[in-house]
Backbone as JSON, one array per atom type, in Angstrom:
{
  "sequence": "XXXXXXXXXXXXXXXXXXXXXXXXXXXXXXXXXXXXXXXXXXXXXXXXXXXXXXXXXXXXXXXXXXXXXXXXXXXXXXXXXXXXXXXXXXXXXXXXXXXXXXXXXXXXXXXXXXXXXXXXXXXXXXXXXXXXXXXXXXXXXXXXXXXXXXXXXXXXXXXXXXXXXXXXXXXXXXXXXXXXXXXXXXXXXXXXXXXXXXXXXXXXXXXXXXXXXXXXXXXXXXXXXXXXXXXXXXXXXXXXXXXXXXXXXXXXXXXXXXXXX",
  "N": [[0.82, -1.21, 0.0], [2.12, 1.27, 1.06], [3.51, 1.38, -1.3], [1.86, 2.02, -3.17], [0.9, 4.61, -2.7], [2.67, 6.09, -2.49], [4.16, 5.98, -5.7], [1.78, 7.12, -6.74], [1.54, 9.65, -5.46], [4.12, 10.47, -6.43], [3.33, 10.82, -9.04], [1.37, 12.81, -9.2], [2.32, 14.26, -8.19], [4.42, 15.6, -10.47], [3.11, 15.73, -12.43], [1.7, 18.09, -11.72], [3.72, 20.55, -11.39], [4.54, 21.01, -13.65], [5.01, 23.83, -15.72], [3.65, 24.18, -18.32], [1.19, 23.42, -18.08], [-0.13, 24.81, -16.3], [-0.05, 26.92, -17.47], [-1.08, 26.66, -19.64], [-3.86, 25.78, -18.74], [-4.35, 28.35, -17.79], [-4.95, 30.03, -19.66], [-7.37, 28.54, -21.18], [-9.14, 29.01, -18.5], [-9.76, 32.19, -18.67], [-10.65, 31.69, -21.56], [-13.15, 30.61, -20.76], [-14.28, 32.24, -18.85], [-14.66, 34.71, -20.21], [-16.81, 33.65, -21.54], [-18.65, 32.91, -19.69], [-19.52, 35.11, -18.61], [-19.42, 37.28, -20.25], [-21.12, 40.08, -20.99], [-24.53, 39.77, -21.88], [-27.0, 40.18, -25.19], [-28.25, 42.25, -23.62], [-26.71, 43.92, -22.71], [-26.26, 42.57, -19.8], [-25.41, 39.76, -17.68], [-26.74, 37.18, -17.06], [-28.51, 36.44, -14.02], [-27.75, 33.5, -11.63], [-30.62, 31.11, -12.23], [-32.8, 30.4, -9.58], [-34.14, 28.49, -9.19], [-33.57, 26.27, -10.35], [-31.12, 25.51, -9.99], [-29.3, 22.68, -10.15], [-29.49, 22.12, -12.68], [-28.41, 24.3, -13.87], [-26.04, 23.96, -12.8], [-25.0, 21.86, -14.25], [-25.16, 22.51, -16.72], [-23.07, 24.63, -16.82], [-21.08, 22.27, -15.86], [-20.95, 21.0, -18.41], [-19.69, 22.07, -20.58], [-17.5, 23.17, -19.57], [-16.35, 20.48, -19.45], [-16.21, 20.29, -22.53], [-13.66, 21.36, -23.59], [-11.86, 21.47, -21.52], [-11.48, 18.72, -20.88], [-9.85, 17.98, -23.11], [-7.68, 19.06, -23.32], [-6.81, 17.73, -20.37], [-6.63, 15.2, -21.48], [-4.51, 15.5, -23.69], [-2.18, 16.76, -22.09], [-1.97, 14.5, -20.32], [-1.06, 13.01, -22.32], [1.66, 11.79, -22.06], [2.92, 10.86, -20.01], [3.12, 7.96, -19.22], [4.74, 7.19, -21.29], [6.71, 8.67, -20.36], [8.11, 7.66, -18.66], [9.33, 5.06, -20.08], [10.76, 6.5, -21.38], [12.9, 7.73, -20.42], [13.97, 5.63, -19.33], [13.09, 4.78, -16.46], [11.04, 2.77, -16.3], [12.81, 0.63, -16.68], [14.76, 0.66, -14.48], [12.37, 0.4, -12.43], [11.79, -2.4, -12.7], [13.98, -3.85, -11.05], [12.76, -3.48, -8.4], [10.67, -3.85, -5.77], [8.08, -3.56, -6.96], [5.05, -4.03, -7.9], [3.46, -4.58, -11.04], [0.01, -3.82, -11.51], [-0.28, -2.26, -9.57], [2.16, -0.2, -10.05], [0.5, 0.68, -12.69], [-1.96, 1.55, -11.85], [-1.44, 3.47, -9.72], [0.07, 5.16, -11.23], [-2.38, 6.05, -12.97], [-4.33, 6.98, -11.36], [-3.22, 8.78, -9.99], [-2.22, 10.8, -12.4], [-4.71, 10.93, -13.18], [-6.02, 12.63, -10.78], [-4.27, 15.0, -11.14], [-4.76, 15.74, -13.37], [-8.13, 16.4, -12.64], [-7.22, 18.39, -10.93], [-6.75, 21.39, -11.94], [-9.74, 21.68, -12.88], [-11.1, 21.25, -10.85], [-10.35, 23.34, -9.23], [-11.46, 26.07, -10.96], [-13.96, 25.53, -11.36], [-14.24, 26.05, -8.52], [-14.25, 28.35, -8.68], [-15.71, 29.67, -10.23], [-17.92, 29.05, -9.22], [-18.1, 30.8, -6.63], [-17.66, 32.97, -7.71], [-20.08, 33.67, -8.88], [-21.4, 33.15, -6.46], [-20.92, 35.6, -4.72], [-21.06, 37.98, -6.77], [-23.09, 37.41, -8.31], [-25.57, 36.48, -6.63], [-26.19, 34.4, -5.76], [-27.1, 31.1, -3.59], [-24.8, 30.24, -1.26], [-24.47, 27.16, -1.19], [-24.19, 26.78, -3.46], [-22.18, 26.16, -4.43], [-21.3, 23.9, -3.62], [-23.25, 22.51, -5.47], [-22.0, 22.75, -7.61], [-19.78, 21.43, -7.61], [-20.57, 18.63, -6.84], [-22.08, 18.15, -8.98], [-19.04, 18.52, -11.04], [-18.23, 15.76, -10.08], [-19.88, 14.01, -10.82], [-20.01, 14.23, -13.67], [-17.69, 15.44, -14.38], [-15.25, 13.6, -13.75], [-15.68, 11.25, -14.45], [-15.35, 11.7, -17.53], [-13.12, 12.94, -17.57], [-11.78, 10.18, -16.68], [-11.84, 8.62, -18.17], [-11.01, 9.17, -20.64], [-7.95, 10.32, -19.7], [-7.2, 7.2, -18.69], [-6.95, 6.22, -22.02], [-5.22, 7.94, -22.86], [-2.76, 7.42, -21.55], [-2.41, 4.67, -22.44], [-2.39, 4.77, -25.19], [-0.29, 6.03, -26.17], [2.18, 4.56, -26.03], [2.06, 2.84, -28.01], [2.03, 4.25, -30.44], [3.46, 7.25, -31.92], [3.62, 10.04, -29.7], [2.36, 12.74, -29.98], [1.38, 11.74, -32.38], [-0.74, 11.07, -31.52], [-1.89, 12.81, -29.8], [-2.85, 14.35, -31.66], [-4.74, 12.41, -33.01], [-6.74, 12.24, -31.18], [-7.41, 14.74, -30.49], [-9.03, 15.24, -32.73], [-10.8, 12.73, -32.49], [-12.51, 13.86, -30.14], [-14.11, 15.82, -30.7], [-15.23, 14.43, -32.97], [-16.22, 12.37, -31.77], [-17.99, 13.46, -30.02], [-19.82, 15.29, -30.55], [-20.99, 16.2, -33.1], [-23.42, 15.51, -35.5], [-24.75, 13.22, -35.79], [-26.65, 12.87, -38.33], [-25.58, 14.37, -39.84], [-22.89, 13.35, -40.42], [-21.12, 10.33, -40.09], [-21.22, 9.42, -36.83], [-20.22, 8.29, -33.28], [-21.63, 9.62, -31.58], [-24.13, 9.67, -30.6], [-24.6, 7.29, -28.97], [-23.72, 5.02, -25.94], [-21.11, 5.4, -25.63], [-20.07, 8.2, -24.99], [-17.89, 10.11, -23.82], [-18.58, 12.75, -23.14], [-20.17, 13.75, -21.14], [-22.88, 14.42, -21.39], [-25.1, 12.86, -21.3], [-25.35, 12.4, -18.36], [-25.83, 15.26, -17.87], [-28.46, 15.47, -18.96], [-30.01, 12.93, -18.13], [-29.46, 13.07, -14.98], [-29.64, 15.84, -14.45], [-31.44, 17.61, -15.92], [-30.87, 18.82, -17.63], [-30.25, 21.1, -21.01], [-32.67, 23.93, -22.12], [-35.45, 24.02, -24.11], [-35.54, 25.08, -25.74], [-32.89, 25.73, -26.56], [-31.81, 23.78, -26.94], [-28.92, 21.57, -27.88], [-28.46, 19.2, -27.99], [-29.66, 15.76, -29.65], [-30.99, 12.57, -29.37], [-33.02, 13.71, -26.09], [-31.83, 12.41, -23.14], [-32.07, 9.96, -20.48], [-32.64, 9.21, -17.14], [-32.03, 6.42, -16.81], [-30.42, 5.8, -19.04], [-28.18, 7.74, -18.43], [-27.12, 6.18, -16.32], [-26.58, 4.03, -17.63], [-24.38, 4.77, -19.41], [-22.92, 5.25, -17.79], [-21.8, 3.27, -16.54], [-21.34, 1.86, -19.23], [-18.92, 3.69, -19.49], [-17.13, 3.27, -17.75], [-16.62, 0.34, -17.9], [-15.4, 0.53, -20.15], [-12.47, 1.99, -19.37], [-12.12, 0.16, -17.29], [-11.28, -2.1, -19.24], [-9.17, -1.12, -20.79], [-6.76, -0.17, -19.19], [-6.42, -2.79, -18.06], [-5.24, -3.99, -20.94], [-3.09, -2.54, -21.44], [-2.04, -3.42, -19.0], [-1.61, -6.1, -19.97], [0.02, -5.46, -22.23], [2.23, -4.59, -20.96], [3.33, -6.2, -19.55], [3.55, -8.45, -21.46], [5.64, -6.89, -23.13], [8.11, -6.51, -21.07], [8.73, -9.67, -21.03], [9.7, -9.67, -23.49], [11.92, -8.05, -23.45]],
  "CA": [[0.0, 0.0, 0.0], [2.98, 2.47, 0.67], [4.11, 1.51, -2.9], [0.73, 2.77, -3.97], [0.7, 6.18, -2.62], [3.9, 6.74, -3.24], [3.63, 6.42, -6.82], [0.39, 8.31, -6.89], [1.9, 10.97, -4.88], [4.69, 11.4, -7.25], [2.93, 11.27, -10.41], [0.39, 13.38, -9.15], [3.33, 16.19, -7.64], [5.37, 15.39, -11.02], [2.33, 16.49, -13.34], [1.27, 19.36, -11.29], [4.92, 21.04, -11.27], [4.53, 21.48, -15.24], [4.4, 25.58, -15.94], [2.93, 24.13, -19.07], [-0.12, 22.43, -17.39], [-0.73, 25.66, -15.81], [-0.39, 27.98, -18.56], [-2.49, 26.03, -21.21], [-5.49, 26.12, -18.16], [-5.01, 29.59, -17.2], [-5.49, 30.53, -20.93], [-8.17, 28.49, -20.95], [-9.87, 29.97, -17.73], [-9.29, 33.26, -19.16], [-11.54, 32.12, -22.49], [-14.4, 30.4, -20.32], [-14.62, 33.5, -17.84], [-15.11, 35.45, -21.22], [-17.85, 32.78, -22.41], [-20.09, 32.68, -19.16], [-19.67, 36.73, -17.54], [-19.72, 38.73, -21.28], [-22.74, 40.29, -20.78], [-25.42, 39.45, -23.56], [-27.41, 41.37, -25.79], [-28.79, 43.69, -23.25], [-25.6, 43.91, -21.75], [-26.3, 41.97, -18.82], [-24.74, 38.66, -17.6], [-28.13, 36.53, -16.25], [-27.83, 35.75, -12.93], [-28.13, 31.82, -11.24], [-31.99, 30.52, -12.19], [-32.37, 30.12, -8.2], [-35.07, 27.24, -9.09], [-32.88, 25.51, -11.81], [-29.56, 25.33, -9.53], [-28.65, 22.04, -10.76], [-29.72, 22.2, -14.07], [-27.59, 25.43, -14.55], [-24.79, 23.38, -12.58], [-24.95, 20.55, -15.03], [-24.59, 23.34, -18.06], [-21.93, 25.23, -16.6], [-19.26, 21.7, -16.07], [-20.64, 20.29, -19.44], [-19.08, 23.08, -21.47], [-16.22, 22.96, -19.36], [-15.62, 19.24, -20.08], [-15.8, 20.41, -23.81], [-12.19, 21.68, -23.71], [-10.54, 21.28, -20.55], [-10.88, 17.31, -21.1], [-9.22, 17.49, -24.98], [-6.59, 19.6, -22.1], [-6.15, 17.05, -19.7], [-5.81, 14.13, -22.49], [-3.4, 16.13, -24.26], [-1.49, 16.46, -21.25], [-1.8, 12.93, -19.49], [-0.31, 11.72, -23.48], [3.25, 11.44, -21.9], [2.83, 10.39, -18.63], [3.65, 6.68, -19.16], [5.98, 6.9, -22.43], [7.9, 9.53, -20.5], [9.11, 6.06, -17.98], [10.07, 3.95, -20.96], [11.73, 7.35, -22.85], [13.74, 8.01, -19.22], [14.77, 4.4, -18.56], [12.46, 4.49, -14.97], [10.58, 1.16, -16.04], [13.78, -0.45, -16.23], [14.65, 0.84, -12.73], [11.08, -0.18, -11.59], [11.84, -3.9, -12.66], [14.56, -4.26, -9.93], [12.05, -3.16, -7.1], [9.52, -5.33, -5.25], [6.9, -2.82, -7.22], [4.54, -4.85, -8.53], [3.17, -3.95, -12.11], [-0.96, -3.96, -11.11], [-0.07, -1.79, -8.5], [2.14, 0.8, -10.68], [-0.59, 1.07, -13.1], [-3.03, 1.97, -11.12], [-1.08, 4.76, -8.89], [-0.18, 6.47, -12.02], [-3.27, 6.4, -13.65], [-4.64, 7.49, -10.42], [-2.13, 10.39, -9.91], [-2.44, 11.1, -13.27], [-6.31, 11.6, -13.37], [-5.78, 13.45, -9.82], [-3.88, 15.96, -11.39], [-6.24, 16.39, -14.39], [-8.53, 17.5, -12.48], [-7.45, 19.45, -10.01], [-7.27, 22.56, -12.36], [-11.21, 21.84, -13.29], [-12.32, 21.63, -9.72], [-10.2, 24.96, -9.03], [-12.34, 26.22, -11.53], [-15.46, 25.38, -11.06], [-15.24, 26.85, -7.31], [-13.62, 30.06, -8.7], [-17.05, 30.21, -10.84], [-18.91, 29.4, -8.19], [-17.7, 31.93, -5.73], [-18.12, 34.13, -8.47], [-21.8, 33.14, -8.7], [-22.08, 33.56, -5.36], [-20.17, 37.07, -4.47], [-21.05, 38.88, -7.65], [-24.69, 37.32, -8.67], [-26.17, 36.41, -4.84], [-26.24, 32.51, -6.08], [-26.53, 31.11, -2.5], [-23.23, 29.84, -1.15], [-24.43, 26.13, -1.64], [-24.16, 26.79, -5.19], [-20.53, 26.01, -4.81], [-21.58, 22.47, -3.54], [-24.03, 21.69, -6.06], [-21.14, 22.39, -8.83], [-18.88, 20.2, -7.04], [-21.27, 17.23, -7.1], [-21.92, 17.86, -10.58], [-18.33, 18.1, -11.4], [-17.78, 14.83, -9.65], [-20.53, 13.02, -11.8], [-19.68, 14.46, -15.07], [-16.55, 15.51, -14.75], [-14.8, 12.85, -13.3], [-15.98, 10.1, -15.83], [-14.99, 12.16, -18.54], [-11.53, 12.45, -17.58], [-10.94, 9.03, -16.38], [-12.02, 7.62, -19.22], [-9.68, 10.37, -21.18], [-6.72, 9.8, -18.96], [-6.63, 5.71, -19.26], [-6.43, 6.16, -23.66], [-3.9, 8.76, -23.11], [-1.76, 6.21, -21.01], [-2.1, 3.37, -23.21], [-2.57, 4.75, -26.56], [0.88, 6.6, -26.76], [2.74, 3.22, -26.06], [1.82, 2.23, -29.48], [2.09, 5.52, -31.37], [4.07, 8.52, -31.43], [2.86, 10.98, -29.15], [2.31, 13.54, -30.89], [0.18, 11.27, -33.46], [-1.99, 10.06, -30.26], [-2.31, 14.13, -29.19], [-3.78, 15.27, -33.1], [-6.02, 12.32, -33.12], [-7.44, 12.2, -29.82], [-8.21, 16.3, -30.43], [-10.19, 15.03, -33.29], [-11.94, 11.89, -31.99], [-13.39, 14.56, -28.76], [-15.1, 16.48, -31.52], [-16.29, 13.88, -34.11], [-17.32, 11.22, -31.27], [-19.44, 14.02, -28.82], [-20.96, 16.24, -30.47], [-21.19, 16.15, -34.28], [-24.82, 15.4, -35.23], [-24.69, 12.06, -36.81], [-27.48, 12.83, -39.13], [-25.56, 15.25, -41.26], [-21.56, 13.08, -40.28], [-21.03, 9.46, -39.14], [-20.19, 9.31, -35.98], [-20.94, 7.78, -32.24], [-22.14, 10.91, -30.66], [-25.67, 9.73, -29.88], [-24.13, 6.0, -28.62], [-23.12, 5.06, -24.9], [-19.39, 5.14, -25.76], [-19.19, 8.89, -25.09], [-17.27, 10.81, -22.11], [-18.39, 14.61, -22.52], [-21.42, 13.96, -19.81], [-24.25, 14.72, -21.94], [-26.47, 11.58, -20.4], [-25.76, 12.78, -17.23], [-26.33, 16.09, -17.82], [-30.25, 15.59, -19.26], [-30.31, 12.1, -17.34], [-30.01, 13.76, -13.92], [-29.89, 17.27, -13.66], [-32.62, 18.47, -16.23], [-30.19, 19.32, -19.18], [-30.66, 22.5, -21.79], [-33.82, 24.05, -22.16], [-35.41, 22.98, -25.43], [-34.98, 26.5, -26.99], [-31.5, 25.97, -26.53], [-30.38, 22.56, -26.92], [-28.2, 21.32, -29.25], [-27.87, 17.73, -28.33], [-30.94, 15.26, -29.82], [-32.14, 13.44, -28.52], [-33.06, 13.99, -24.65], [-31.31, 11.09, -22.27], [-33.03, 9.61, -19.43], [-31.64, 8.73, -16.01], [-31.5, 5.23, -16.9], [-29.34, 6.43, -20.0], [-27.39, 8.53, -17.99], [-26.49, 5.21, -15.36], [-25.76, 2.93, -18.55], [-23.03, 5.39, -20.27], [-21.16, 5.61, -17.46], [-21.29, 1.79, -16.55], [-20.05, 1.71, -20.31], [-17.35, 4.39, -19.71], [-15.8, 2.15, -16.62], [-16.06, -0.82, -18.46], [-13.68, 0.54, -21.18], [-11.49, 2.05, -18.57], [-11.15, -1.69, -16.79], [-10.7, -3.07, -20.63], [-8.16, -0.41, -21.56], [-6.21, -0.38, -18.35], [-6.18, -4.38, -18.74], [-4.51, -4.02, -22.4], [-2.53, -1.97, -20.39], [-1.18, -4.51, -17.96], [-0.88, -7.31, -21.0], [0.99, -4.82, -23.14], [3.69, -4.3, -20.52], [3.98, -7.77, -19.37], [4.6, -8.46, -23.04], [7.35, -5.91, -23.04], [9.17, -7.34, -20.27], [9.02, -10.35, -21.38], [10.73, -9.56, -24.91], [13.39, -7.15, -22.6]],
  "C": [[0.86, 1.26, 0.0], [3.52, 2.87, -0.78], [2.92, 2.41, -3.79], [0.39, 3.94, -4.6], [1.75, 6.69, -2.63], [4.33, 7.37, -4.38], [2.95, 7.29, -7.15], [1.15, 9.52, -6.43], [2.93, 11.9, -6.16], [4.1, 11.82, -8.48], [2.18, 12.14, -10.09], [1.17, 14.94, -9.12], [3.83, 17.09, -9.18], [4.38, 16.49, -12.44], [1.88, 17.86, -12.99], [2.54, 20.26, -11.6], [5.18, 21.72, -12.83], [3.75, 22.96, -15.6], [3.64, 25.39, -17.11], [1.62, 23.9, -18.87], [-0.88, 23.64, -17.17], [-1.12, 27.45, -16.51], [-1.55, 27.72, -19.48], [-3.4, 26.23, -19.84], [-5.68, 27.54, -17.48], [-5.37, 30.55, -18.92], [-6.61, 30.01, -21.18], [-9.19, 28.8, -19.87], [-10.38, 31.53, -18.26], [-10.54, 33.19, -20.26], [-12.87, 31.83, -21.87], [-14.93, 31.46, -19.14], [-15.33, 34.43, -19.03], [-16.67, 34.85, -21.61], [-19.12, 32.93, -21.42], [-19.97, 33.87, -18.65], [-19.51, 37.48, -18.75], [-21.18, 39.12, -21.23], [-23.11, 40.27, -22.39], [-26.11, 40.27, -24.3], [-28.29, 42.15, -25.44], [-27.95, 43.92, -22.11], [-25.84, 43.45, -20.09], [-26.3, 40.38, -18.67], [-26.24, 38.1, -16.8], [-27.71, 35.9, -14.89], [-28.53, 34.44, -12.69], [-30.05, 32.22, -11.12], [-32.23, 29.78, -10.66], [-33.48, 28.57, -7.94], [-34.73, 25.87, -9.86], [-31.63, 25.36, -11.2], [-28.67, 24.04, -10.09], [-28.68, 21.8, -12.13], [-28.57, 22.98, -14.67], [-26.09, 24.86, -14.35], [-24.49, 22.76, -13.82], [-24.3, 21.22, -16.27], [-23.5, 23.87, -18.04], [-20.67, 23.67, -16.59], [-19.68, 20.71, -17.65], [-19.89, 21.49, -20.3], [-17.73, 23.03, -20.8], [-15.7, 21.25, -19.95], [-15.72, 19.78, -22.03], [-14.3, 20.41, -24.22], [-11.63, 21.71, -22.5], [-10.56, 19.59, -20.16], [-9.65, 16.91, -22.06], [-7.99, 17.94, -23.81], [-5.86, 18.43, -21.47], [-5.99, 15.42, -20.83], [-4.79, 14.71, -23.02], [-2.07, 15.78, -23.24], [-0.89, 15.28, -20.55], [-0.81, 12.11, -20.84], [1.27, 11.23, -23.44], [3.61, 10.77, -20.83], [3.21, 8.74, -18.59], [4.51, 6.49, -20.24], [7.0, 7.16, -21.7], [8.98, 8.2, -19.49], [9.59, 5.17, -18.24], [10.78, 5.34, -21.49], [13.09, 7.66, -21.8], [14.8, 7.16, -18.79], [14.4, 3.55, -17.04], [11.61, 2.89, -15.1], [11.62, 0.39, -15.58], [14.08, -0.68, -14.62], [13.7, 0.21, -12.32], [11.04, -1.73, -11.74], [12.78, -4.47, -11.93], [13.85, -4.16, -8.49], [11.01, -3.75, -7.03], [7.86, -4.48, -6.06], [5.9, -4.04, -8.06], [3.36, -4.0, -9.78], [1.56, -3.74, -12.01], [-0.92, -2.68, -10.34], [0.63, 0.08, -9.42], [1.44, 1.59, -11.51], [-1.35, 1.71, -12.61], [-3.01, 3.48, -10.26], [-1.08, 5.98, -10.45], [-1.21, 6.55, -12.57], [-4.42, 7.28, -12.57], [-4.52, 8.83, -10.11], [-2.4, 11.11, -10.66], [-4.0, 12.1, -13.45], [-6.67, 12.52, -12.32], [-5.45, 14.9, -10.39], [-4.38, 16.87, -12.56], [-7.07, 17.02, -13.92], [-8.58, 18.22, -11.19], [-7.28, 21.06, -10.51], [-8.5, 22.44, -12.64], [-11.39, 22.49, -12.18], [-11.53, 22.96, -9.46], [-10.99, 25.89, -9.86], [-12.95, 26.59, -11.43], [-15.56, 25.93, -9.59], [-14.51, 28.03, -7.53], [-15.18, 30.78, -9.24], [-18.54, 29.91, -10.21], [-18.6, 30.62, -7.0], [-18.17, 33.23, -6.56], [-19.47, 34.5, -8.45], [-22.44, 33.66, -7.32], [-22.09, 34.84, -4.97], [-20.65, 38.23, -5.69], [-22.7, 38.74, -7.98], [-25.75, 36.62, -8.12], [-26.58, 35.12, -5.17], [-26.56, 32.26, -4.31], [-25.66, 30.36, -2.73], [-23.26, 28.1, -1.39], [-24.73, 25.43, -3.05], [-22.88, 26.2, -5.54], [-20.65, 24.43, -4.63], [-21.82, 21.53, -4.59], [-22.93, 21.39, -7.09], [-19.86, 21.37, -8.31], [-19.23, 18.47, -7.28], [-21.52, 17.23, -8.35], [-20.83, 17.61, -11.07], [-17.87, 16.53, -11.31], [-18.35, 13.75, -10.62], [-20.2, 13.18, -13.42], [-18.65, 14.75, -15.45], [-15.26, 14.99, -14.61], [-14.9, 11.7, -14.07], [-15.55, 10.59, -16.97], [-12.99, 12.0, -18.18], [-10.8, 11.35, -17.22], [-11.06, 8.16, -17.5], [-10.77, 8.21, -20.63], [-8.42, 10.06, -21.14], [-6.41, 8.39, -19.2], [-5.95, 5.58, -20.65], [-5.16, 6.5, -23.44], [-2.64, 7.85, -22.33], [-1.28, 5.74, -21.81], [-1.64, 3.81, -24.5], [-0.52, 4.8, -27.49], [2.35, 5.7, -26.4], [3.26, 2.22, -27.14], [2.28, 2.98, -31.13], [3.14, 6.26, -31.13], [2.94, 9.53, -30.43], [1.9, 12.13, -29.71], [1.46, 13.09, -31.88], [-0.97, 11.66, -32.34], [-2.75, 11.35, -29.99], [-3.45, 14.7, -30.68], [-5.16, 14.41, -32.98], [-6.69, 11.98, -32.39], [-8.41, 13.38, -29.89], [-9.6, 15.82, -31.63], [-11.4, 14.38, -33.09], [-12.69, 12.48, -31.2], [-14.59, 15.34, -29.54], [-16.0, 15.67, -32.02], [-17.0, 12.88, -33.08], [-18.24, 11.73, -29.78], [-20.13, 14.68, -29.35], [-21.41, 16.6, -32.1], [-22.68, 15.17, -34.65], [-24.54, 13.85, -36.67], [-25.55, 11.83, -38.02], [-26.94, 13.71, -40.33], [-23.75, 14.23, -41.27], [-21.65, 11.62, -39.41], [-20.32, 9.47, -38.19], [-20.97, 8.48, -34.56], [-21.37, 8.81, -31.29], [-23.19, 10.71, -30.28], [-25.48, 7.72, -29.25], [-23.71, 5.84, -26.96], [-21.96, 5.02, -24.73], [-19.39, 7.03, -26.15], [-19.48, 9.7, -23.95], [-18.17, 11.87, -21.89], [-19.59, 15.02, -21.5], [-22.53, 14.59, -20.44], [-25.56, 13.46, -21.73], [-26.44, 11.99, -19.23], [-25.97, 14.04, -17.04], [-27.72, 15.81, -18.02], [-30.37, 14.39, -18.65], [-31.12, 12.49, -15.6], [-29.99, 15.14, -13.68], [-30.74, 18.33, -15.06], [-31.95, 18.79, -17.7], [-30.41, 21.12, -19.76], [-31.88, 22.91, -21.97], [-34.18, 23.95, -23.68], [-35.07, 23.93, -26.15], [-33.8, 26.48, -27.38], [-30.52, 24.95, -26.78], [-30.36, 22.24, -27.97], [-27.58, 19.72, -29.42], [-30.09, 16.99, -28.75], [-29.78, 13.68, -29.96], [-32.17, 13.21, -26.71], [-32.77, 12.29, -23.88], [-32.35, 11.03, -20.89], [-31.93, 9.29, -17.97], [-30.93, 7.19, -16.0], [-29.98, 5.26, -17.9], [-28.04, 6.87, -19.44], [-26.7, 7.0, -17.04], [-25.36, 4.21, -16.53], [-24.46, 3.68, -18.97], [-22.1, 4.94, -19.19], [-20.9, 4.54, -16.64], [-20.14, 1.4, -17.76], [-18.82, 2.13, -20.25], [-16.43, 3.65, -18.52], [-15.73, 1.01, -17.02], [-15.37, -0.66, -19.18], [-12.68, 0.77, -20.36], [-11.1, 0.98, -18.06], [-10.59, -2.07, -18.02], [-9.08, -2.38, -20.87], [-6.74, -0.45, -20.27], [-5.35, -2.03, -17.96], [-5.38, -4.54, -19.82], [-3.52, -3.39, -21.3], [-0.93, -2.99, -20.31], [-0.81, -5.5, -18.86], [0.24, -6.97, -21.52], [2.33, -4.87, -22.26], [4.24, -5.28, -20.0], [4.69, -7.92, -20.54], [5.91, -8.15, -22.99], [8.38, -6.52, -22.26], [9.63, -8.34, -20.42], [9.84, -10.8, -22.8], [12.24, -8.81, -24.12], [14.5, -8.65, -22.31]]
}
């Protein structure tokens, strides 16, 4: 168990420590502060629907998972090459670490550190909410529990690919078409582009947005068609069953390896 959190700890310190990590999400903060406080076309920013609190939650971290997931995949796409590009596996095959065990911390760590710029975030824009447009203060809660359901499945399911994928690939491939797959397999309307955007094989929390917390209002939405709660339970059964599958390849793949070493 010390081996566990050890691991975890470092990968978690190792990814945070990156001025890059923190530049790419304060540029993105920067455009989603612009996106939900420009006032609209009667120059005024709408304040929290005080009867709709989770509904509005649900809207506010699905737009964030839009782009600060493609973020933390991007990011996470080095995180296990960089211990075969270093030479640290090798090291790690003299120590009682057991490979089940490493997996797991970094992918752990890893997805830790993903999102701990969201949830900073999300209670900067709740505070905001609260202090600037008299939200009450358990507004900051509700977006918490929303992040946790929607935005927590999104990036773990994110984070595992980005592990595995770039094992196989160049990095750098894995980073272009990852950015693409986030587009063509959430939100591209399969009726005018094939794609799996209306299927249970996708992260960006749009079942659990209209599942449980009420979704877009119809004037406004742009996903078809409307998910149910049951909907919303199955996706994200599906999205942890790929994460066990992919995590699994995983663990084969690097047995493999060792065993050709």
């Amino acid at each position: 168990m010390s081996q566990f959190f050890s691991v975890l700890r470092y990968e978690f310190d190792m990814s945070l420590r990156r001025p890059g990590l923190w530049i790419a999400y304060l540029l993105l903060y920067g455009f989603y502060l612009v996106i939900f406080f420009a006032p609209g076309v009667n120059d005024e920013t709408a304040p929290v629907p005080l009867g709709e609190l989770w509904q509005f939650a649900g809207q506010l971290v699905f737009y964030c998972n839009m782009f600060m997931t493609i973020l933390a995949g991007i990011l996470a796409a080095d995180r296990m090459q960089r211990d075969f590009r270093l030479g640290v596996r090798e090291l790690q095959h003299s120590t009682p670490l057991r490979l089940p065990v490493y997996i797991l911390a970094k992918y752990i760590g890893t997805l830790a550190a993903a999102m701990t710029p969201m949830l900073l975030f999300v209670l900067l824009i709740g505070f905001i909410y609260v202090g600037v447009f008299d939200a009450p203060l358990y507004f900051v809660g509700i977006l918490l529990v929303v992040s946790l359901v929607m935005g927590v499945p999104a990036n773990a399911f994110v984070v595992a690919f980005s592990l595995a994928c770039p094992l196989i690939m160049p990095v750098r491939v894995y980073q272009v078409l990852f950015t693409g797959y986030w587009f063509w397999g959430n939100y591209l309307n399969p009726g005018a582009f094939p794609t799996i955007s209306e299927t249970l094989l996708v992260p960006s929390g749009k079942h659990a947005l209209y599942g449980f917390f009420g979704g877009f209002p119809s004037e406004k939405t742009f996903i078809s068609p409307v998910y149910t709660a049951t909907d919303a339970v199955l996706n994200l059964l599906v999205l942890a069953l790929c994460i066990f599958l992919v995590l699994f390849c995983l663990d084969r793949y690097l047995r493999w390896q060792a065993r050709r070493a």
